[in-house]
N, C-alpha and C positions, 0 to 999 in steps of 0.2 A: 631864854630858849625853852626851860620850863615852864613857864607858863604858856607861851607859844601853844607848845605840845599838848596841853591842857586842851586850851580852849578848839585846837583842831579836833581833838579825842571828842570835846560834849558835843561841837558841830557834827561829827557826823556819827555818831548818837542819836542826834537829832535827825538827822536826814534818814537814815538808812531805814527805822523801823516806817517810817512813811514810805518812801520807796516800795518795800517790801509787801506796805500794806494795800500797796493801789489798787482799785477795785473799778478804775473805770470800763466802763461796759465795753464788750466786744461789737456791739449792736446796740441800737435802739429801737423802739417799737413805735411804728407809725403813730399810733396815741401817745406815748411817753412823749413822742418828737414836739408833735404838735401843740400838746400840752407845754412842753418848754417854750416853745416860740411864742404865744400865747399869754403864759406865766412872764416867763422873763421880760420881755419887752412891756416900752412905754408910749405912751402917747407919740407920735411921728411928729419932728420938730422942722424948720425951716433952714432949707440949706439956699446960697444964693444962686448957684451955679449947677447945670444941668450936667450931671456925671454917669454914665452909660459905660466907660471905658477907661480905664486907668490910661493917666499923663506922664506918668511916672516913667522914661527910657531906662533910667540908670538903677531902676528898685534891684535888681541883680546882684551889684558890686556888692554887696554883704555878704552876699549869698554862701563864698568860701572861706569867711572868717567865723561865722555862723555856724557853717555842720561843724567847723573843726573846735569849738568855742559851746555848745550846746546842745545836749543827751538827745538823743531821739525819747519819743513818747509824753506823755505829761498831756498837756493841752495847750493850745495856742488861737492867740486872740487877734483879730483884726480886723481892720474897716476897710470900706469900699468894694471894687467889683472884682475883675478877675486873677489880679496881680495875688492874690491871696492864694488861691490855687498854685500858684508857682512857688509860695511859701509854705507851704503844705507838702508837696511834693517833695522839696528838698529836704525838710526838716522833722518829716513824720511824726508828728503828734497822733498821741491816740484817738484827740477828740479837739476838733476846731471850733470856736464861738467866731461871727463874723456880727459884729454891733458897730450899724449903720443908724442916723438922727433920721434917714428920710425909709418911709415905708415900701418908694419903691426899690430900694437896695436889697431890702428885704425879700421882697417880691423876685426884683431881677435872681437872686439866688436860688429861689425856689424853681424859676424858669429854666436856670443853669442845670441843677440837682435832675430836672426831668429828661432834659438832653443831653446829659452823661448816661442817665439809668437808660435811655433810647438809642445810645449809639455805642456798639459795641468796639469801633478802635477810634483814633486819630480821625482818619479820613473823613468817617459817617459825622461825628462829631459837627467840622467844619461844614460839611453837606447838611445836616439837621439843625444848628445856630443861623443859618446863611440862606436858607432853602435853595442853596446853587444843586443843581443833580451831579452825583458821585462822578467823577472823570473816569474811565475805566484803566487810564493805565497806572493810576494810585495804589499800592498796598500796603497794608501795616506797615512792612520796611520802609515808605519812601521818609525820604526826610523831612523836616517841618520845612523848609525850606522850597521843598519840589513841590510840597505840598498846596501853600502858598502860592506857590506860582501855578498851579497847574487853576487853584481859584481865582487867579486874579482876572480872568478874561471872562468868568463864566455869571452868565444874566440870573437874575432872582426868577426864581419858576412862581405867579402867583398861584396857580392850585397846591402846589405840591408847599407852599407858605401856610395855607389853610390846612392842607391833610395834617402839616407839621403842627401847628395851631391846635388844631383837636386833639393828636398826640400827647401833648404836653401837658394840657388841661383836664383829659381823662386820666394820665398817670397822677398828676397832683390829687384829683379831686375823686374819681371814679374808684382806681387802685388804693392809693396811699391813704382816700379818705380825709386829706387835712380840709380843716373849714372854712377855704377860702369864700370871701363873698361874692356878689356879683362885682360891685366895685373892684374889689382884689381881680378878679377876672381879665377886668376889661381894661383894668392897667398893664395886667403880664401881656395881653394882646397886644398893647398898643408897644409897649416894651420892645416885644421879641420882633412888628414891623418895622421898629427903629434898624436893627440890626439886620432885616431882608434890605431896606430902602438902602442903608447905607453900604454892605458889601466888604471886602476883606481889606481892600488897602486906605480908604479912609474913613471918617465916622465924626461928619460935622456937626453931628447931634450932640457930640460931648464936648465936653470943655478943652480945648487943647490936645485933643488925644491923637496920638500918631497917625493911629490907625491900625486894625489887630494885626496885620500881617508884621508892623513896624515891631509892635509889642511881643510878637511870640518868636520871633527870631532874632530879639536882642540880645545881646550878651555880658557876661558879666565883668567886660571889659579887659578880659586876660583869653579870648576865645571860645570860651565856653557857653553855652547857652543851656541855660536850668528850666526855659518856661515848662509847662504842664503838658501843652503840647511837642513838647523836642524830645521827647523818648515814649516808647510804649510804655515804658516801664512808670516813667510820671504821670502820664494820664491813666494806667490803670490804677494806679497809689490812691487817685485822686479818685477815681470810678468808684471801687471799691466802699473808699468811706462813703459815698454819696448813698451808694445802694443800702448802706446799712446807717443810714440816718445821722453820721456820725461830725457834719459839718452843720452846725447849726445857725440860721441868721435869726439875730434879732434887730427889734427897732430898739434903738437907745440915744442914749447921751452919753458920752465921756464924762458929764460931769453930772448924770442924774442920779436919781436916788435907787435904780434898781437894775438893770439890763447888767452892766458892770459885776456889781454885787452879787445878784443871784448866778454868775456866772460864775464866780470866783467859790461862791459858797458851794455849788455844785463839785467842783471840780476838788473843794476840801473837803468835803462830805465824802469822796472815793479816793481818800487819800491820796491824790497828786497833785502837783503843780503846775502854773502856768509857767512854761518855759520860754517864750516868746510873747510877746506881744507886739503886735505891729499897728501903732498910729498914726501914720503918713505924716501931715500937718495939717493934722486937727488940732495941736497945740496953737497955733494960728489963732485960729476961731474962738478959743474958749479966757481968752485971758481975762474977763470980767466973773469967769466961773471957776478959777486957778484954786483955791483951795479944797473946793468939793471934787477938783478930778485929781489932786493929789490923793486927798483921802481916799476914792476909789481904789487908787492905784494901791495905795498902802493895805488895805483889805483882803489883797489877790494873793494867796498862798505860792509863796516864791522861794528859789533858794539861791544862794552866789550866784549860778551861773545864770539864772535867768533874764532874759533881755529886751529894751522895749528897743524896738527901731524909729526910728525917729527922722523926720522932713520940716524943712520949714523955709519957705518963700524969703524969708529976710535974712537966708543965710549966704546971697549972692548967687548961691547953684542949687539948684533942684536934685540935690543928692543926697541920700541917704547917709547916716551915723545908726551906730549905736552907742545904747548906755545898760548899766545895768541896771535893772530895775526897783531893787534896793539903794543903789547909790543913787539914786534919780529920788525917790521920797525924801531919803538924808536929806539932801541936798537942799531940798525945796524947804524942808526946815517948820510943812503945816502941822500943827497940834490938832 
């Protein structure tokens, strides 16, 4: 029992003056941002399958073991598109890294980042991603649900797709100043038509995906629905950091030599921790690369509670777990 008490006393010794010390930034500066995205990222790798929309119905179910299981703040990591945002919103980290293999992940985030900073609730949101014109009987209050439905009947505007178009690309590039290229450009266009052509209830561009209205009124299978869109209060969580630089994508690998790292070193250079990390099943993908993404992993400044969420195709169900993310390196046993 002495010792017990021991070794609990030097842990949080350890912890506390780190906590104390965090120093992550309240804001970001358009050049800091850009500069990380920039820095931190790698070379853009090959994915097989064309992902526009998270597939994921059941990414939720963690969601109430998670707030009650892991601090708000720190920073938190994850791939893919918008399911991230829902992880964000619940679980408030001060500073989100989203490391995606394919550039247009990247990219699509950047297209996201411009149409949150352009639409001031819920509704415009849906009307500015969609190019559908605002219903008029929507308001802040209505539900995600009413919401959805009041889009699911309403036709793509193509002018008001192009007005949205230039919006987007003068906030990125005009406003914010990041150095997108033409190429970069002419992918977020083609990107953001993906999502006028396809519309709110399906989206055969992506790999198995519901479809966003299936995706934003899911729930976490006890009733509750956590997405970014189902409270004002989530999409401005989510706003907010956008506006202040504070969700960063980069290009990476799970198992490369840098996006990871520089991410992780970032976030211990301001004294905090990754409290989450979310990999869907990209463990999947990398098994001929298993001990470089272990190492990564072991790199990322962590403490007990912190936790990677974890998916995998060959576990019979497309559901989510978690683990903790020190007992996940033990485990794996890489030197």
């Amino acid at each position: 029992m002495k010792q017990t008490a021991i070794c609990l006393l030097t842990l949080l010794l350890t912890l506390i003056p780190s906590r104390a010390a965090e120093t992550l930034p309240a804001e970001i500066s358009d050049e800091t941002y850009w500069k990380m995205i920039s820095e931190f990222s790698e070379p853009e790798g090959q994915y097989a399958f064309q992902v526009v929309t998270s597939n994921e119905t059941a990414y939720q179910t963690v969601l109430p073991e998670l707030t009650r299981s892991v601090p708000a703040g720190g920073a938190y990591i994850g791939v893919g598109p918008e399911q991230n945002f829902t992880y964000i919103a619940a679980l408030r980290p001060r500073i989100a890294f989203i490391v995606d293999i394919r550039r247009d992940m990247m990219l699509e985030h950047l297209m996201y980042k411009a149409v949150f900073e352009l639409s001031a609730d819920r509704v415009d949101f849906v009307s500015n991603l969609f190019s559908r014109p605002r219903p008029p009987e929507l308001t802040d209050e209505s539900s995600v649900n009413v919401i959805f439905r009041a889009y699911a009947g309403a036709k793509a505007d193509p002018a008001l797709a192009e007005e949205n178009l230039k919006r987007i690309l003068t906030r990125l590039t005009g406003e914010r100043k990041f150095g997108l290229s033409l190429t970069d450009e002419r992918r977020i266009r083609a990107i953001y038509l993906l999502f006028v052509r396809e519309g709110v209830i399906n989206f055969m561009s992506s790999i198995e995906s519901p479809g966003y209205t299936a995706l934003m009124t899911a729930t976490d299978g006890a009733g509750r629905n956590w997405s970014f869109l189902a409270t004002t209060e989530n999409y401005d969580r989510v706003r907010a950091m956008h506006r202040k630089n504070l969700i960063v994508p980069l290009v990476g690998d799970f198992a490369g030599t840098r996006a990871l790292r520089m991410a992780g070193q970032y976030v211990r250079d301001h004294g905090a921790v990754v409290n989450v990390f979310y990999a869907s099943n990209v463990e999947d993908y990398i098994e001929h690369m298993w001990p470089a993404f272990v190492r990564n992993m072991a790199s990322l400044p962590v403490t007990e509670t912190s936790t990677l969420i974890r998916l995998s195709l060959r576990s019979g169900r497309f559901q989510p777990w978690l683990s903790s993310i020190g007992g996940f390196v033990r485990t794996a046993g890489i030197q």
